[in-house]
C-alpha positions, -999 to +999 in steps of 0.1 A: +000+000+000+026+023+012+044+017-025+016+023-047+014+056-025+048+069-030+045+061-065+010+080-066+026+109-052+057+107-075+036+107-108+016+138-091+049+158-086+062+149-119+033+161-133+038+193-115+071+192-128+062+190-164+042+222-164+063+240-149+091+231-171+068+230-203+057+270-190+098+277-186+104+259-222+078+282-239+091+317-217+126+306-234+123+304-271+128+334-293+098+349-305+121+365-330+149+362-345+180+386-357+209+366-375+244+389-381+279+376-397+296+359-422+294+331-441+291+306-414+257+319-411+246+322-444+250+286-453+277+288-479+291+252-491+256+232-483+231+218-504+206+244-513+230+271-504+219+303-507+178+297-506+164+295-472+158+257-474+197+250-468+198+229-437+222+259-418+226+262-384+204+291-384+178+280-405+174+249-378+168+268-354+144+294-366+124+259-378+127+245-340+117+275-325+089+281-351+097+314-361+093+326-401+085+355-418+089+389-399+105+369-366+136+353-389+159+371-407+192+360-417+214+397-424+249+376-426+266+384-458+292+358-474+326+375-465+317+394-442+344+408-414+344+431-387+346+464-401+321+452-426+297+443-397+302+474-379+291+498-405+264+473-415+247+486-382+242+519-397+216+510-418+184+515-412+165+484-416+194+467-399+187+487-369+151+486-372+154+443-373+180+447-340+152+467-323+125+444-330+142+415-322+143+393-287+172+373-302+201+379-318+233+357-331+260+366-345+292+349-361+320+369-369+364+370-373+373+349-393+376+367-422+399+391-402+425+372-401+417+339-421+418+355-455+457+360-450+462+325-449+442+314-477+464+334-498+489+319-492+475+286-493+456+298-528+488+307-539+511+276-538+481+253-543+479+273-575+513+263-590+505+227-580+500+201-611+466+190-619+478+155-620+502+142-597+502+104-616+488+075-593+515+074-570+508+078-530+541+088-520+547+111-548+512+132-541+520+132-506+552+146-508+542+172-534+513+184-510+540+184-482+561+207-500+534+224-506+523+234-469+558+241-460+558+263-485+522+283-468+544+277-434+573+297-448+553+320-461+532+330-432+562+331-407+574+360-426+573+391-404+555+410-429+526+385-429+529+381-391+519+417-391+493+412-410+477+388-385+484+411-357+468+439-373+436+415-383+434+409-348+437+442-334+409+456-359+385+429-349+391+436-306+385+475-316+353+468-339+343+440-321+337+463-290+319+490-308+299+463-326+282+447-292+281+482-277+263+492-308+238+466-308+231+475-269+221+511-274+196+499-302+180+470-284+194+466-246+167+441-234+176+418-265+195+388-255+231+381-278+245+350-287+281+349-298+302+326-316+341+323-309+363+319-342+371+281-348+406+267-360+396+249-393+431+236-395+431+218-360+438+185-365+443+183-399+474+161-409+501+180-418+483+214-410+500+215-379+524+244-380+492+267-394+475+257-371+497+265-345+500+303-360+462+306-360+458+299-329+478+320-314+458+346-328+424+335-327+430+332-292+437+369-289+404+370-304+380+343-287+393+356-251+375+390-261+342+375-270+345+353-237+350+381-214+321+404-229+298+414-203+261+412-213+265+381-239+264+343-240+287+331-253+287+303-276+319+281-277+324+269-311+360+267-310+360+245-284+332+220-301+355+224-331+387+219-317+410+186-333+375+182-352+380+207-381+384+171-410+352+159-396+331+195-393+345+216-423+350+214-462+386+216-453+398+190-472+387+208-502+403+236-495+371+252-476+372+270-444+339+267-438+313+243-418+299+211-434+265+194-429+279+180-394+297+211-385+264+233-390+243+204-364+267+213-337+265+248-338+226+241-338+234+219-305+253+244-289+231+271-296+201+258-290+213+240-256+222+275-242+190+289-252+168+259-246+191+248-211+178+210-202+160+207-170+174+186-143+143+160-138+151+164-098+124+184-074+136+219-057+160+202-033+172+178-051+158+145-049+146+122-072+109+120-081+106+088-061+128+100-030+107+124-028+071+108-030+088+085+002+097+120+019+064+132+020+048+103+025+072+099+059+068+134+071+026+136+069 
């Protein structure tokens, strides 16, 4: 007898429990939708890239949220970097889309500093032969000589510059750009990306990767200390991942069909946090049917 009544009790709490949580659910999920950035965010590289039916990260989670129309738009622009972003927020209808918008993500920095390396790597690749005959050892060592030549080329001082300067544009624009959006929305809640390595752990990649990282940390330890943000930690999903998440092998910096489902995850877990299926003080459902029962 004393069972069934703790289990009585336990389905009445976790029913409890599942409205409440079903009411917290529904107080969580955009009801619109702002989308800022680069590439990453505008689907470049998958199937039934550029219309809006390109299974993007975005475009996942304007579907799981159920926003269309007015409450989704997608203002990323293929190339975009920093700079570009910041005077992007001048516009009008830009503005007028921040304003009107509970939720906004944004993806951008790469292309500050990324670009420098692709060409280099465009470069070399570019005086490779078409056909490298059917031998493995042969390709391979071509293709080695080839990234050593992109390493020598980016340890130059000259280049190394370059990256510093990338990096010390985006940490100025970035600032202005999140202050920015603040002044024209401050209630609205924004999501973040950090930059990810797209060379980490790709063989022989190594030494590039090395070099980017030692400026995209420069970068990723801005967005982490914003105040006012949540932060979403791509890099980190990414990280020794960048053969199984990008188009890297083909020369492509950017997120395939895999790599675009975890930035979904990550983005949609910080929005849409699980609930711990324990009561207020945390017990189980059970323990605390016995509890009660014990203590009336």
């Amino acid at each position: 007898m004393k069972i069934k009544l703790i289990h009585l009790i336990a389905s009445f709490l976790a029913l409890i429990l599942f409205f409440s949580i079903s009411a917290s659910a529904v107080d969580l999920k955009p009801k619109s939708m702002l989308v800022l950035g680069d590439s990453i965010s505008t689907g470049y590289g998958l199937d039934g890239y550029p219309n809006a039916n390109a299974a993007s990260y975005c475009n996942r989670l304007a579907s799981s949220f159920g926003l269309s129309g007015d409450n989704y738009t997608n203002n990323a622009i293929d190339g975009n970097n920093s700079a570009n972003l910041l005077s992007q927020l001048t516009d009008e209808e830009i503005a007028k889309k921040i304003k009107s918008s509970d939720t906004i993500i944004i993806s951008i920095g790469g292309n500050d500093i990324l670009d420098i390396v692709f060409s280099s790597l465009e470069s070399v690749m570019d005086s490779l032969p078409e056909q490298t005959g059917q031998d493995t050892a042969e390709t391979l060592s071509i293709y080695s000589d080839a990234i050593k030549k992109v390493t020598a080329e980016i340890e130059k001082p000259n280049v190394q510059c370059e990256f510093q300067a990338g990096v010390n544009g985006f940490l100025n624009n970035y600032k202005k750009i999140i202050e920015k959006i603040k002044i024209i929305s401050p209630t609205a809640k924004i999501y973040v990306q950090t930059v990810y390595n797209p060379f980490d752990g790709v063989y022989g990649f190594g030494e590039i990767s090395s070099y980017c990282e030692n400026y995209l940390s420069q970068m990723n330890q801005e967005i982490a200390s914003t105040s006012g943000i949540a932060v979403i930690d791509i890099h980190s999903a990414f990280k020794g991942k960048a053969m199984a998440y990008t188009n890297i092998m083909s020369m492509d910096i950017h997120p395939n069909i895999k790599g675009h489902h975890v930035i979904y995850r990550e983005i949609y877990n910080t929005i849409m946090p699980k609930p711990i299926p324990k009561d207020f003080q945390g017990r189980t459902l059970l323990a605390s049917a016995e509890y009660i029962l014990n203590n009336i």
